[in-house]
C-alpha positions in Angstrom: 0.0 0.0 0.0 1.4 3.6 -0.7 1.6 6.0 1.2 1.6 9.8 0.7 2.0 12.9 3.0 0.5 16.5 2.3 0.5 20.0 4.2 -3.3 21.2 4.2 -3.4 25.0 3.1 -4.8 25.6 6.7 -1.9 24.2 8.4 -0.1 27.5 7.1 -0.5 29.6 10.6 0.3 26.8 12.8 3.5 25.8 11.4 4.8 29.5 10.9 4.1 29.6 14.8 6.0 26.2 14.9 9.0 28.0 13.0 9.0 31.0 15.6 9.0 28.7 18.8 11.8 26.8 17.6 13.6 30.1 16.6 13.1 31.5 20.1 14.0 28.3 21.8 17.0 27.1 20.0 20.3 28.1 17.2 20.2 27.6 14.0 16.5 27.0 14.2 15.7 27.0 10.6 18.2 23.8 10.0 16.5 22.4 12.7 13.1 23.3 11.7 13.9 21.5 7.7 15.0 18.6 9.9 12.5 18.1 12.5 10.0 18.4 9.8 11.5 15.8 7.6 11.7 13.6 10.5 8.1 14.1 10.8 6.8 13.3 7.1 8.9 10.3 7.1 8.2 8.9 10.1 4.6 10.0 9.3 4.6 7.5 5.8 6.5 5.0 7.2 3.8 4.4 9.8 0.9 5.0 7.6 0.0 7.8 9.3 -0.2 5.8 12.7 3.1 6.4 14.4 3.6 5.1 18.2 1.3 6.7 20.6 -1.0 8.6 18.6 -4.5 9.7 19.8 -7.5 9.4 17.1 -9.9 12.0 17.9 -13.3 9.8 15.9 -15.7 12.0 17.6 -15.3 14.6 14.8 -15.4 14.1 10.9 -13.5 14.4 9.4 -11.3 11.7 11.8 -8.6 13.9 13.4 -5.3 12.1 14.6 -3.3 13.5 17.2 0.3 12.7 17.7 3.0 14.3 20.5 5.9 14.5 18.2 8.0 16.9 19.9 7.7 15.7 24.0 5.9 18.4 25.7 6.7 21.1 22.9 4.7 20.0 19.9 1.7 17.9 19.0 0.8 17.0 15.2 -3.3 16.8 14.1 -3.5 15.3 10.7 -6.2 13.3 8.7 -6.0 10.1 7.0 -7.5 9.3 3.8 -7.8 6.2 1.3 -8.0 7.2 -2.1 -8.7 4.5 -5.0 -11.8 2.5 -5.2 -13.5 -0.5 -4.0 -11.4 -2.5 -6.8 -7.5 -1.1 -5.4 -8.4 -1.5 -2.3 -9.7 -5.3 -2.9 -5.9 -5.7 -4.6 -4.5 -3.4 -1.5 -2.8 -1.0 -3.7 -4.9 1.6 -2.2 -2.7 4.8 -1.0 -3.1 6.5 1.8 -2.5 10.0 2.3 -1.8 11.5 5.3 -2.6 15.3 5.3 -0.9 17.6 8.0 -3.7 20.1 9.5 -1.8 21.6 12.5 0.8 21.6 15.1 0.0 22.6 18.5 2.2 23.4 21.4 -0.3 22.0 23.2 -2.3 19.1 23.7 -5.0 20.4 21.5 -8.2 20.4 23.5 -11.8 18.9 22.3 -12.8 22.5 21.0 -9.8 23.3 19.5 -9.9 19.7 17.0 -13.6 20.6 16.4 -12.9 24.0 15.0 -10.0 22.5 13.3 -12.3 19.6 11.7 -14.9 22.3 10.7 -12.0 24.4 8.9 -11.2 21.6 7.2 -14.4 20.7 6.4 -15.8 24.3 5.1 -11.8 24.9 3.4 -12.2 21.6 1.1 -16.2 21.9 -0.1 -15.3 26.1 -1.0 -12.2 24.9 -2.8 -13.8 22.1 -4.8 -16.7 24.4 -5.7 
């Protein structure tokens, strides 16, 4: 099964915020920033999008899945989706893609993944239209 990662256009904000926290926190932050963030896609698609200790928020749609990459300094939403048919996923060469909504330097609270499944929900039916 393939796997593929995106950055959802409304992950923008968050990971400009990311950016500044690590700038304020740490040297040559923007080396580190290109690294932690490669760290994440990959370990992101070598998990399928279900790396150790992640949280799935099902109460919302869509799904949300939250993930403390950074211990006690980030946490990762992102979404999961199949795409193919009935017929690739009957021959498993479905892909899934695993879309990057936000990162938090918090654990993101009920409200806050709600809002955040709503923005994503609104963002994709305006920009499909």
């Amino acid at each position: 099964m393939a796997v593929e990662f995106a950055v959802h256009e409304i992950a923008a904000p968050y990971l400009r915020a990311w950016y500044r926290r690590l700038s304020r926190n740490r040297r040559g932050s923007s080396d580190l920033a290109r690294a932690y963030f490669e760290f994440l896609e990959t370990e992101l698609i070598r998990t399928a999008g279900r790396p150790e200790g992640v949280r799935v928020a099902d109460w919302v749609h869509p799904e949300l899945n939250v993930w403390e990459f950074q211990a006690r300094e980030a946490w990762v939403a992102f979404a999961l989706a199949r795409r193919g048919g009935w017929w690739t996923r009957l021959f498993r060469q479905a892909t899934i893609q695993v879309v990057l909504l936000a990162i938090f330097d918090h654990l993101p609270l009920r409200a806050e993944l709600e809002l955040l499944a709503r923005a994503v929900t609104s963002w994709d039916q305006t920009s499909s239209a």
